[in-house]
N, C-alpha and C positions, 0 to 999 in steps of 0.2 A: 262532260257535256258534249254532246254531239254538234257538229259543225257544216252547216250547208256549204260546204266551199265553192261550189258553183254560184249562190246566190253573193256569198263574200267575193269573185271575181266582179262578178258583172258589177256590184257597186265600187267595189277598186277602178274598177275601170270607168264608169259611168263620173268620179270624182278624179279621173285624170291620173290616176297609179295604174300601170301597166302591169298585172299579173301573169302575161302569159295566156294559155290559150284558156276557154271558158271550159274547161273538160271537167269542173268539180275537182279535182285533184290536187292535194296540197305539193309544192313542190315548192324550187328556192325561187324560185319568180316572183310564185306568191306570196313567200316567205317577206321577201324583200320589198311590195309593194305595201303588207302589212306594215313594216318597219316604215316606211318613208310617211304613210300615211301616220299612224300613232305620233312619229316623230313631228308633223305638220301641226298637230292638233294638241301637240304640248303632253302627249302620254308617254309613260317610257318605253322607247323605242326598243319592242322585241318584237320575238313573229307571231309571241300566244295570241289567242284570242279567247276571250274571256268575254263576261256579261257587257262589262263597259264597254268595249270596242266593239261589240255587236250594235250596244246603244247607239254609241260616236255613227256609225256605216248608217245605219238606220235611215231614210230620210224621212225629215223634220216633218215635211207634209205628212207622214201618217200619225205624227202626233198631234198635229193643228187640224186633222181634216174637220169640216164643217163648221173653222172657227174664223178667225176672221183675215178676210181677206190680206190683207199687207203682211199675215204673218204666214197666209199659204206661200205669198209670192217670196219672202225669204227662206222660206223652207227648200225652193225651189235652187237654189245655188248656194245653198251650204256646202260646202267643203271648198271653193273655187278660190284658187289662189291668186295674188298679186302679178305673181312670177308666171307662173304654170300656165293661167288662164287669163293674162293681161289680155287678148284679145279677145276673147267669151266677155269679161267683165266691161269691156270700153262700149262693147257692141248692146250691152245688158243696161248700162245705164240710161238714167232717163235723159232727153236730151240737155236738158238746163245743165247738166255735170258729165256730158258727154263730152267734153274736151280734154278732161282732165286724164293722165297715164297715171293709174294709181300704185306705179313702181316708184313715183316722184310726189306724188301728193297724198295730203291722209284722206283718205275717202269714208270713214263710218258715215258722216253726211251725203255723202254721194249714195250711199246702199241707202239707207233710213229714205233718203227723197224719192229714188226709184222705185222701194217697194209700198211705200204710199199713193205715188203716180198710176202704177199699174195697176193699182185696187182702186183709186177714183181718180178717171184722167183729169178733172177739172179743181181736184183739190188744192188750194193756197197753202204752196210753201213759204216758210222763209224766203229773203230778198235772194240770202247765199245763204244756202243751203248746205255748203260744205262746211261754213266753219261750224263747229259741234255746238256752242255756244249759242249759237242764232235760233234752237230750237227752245231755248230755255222758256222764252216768252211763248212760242208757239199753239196752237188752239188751246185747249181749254186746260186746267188743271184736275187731276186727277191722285187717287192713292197708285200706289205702286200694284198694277194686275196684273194678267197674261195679256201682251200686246200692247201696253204703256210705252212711248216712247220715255224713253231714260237718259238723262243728261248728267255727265259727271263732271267735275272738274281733274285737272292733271295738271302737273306739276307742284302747284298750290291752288286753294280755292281763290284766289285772287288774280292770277294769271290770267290772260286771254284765252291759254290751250285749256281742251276738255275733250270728252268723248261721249257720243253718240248713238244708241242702240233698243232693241226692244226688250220688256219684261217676259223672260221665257219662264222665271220661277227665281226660287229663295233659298237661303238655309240660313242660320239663326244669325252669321255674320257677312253675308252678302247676297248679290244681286248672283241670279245666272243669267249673263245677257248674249243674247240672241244678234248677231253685230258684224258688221265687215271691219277690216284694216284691225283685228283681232288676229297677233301672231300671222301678220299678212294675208289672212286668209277670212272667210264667212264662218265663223267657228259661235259654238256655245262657251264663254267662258265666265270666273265669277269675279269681281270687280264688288269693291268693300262700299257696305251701304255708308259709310262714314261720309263718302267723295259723290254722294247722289246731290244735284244743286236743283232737277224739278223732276216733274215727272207727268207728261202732258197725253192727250188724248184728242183726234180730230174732230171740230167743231161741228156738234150736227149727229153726230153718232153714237147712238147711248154707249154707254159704257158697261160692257156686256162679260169684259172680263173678272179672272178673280184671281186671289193670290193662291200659287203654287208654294210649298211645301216641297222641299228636293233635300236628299244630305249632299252634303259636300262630297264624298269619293267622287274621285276619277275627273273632276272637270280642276285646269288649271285657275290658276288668280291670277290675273291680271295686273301689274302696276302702272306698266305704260304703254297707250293703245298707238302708239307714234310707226 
């Protein structure tokens, strides 16, 4: 398979991996921004590049184009870490969850609220928005689609903790969710439908989405979004 390595820097780089210069040219630079990326997003960390790490680099927006807005705008800081891009992320959120350092707080509610806000600024969040849990009741109720927000529980379903994220697609034993504070970072990952507690849609807005069909390769499981 042939490899655009000029288009694989400028997204290494464009996701905050320093490859080196943009010259198309594989070299250890880019060897090693390969590696640290894979290794961010839970792949195992080598320098190949193969289908799925083309998929992973890819951004999200050109799979959501013309679909619905809060899932253009998460498509939009996919790959952005806790660490990396603590200041991109504090400056990104919306202000209701703009206080919060999400190197100290879990933030999947913080992303979920922001890319709602930036798709309708006068949409009714949750009271607190951050804890995962508070979406559960949230607009209306829906089947699991493309764009459903998705509420899980963690630890045990009876717990307080939980976690919070979008329906990006399926395979026959889990969710692939579309999510922040996933492996510290805005990553796709799959999370067991067993641990799904709702699964909601904004009031007002048909529900436009539909269920994806995806196999499982190449994207990690999830057990603790903490």
């Amino acid at each position: 398979m042939e490899i655009d390595y000029r288009w694989v820097q400028t997204r290494l780089r464009a996701l905050g991996f320093e490859p080196g210069p943009i010259d198309g040219v594989r070299g250890p630079r880019t060897d090693a921004a390969v590696v640290a990326f894979k290794r961010s997003i839970g792949f195992r960390a080598r320098p190949y590049i193969g289908p799925l790490t083309l998929a992973a680099l890819r951004p999200v927006e050109t799979l959501v184009k013309n679909q619905l807005p809060w899932m253009q705008e998460a498509a939009k800081v996919r790959g952005l870490h806790e660490q990396r891009n603590t200041s991109r992320l504090r400056g990104w959120f919306d202000q209701s969850v703009s206080w919060i350092d999400p190197r100290d707080i879990a933030w999947c509610g913080a992303f979920v609220a922001t890319c709602h806000r930036l798709a309708d600024p006068i949409i009714t969040l949750p009271e607190n928005p951050l804890g995962a849990r508070n979406w559960k009741p949230w607009g209306q109720g829906t089947d699991p689609v493309l764009g459903a927000t998705l509420v899980f529980w963690r630890v045990s379903r009876t717990s307080w903790q939980g976690h919070v994220g979008f329906y990006f697609g399926e395979d026959d034993s889990h969710f692939h969710v579309l999510g922040g504070n996933q492996s510290n970072a805005v990553t796709v990952t799959r999370i067991a439908k067993d641990r799904l507690l709702a699964s909601r849609w904004p009031i007002g807005v048909p529900v436009t989405g539909r269920r994806i069909h995806l196999t499982p390769s190449g994207v990690p499981i999830s057990n603790n979004e903490a």
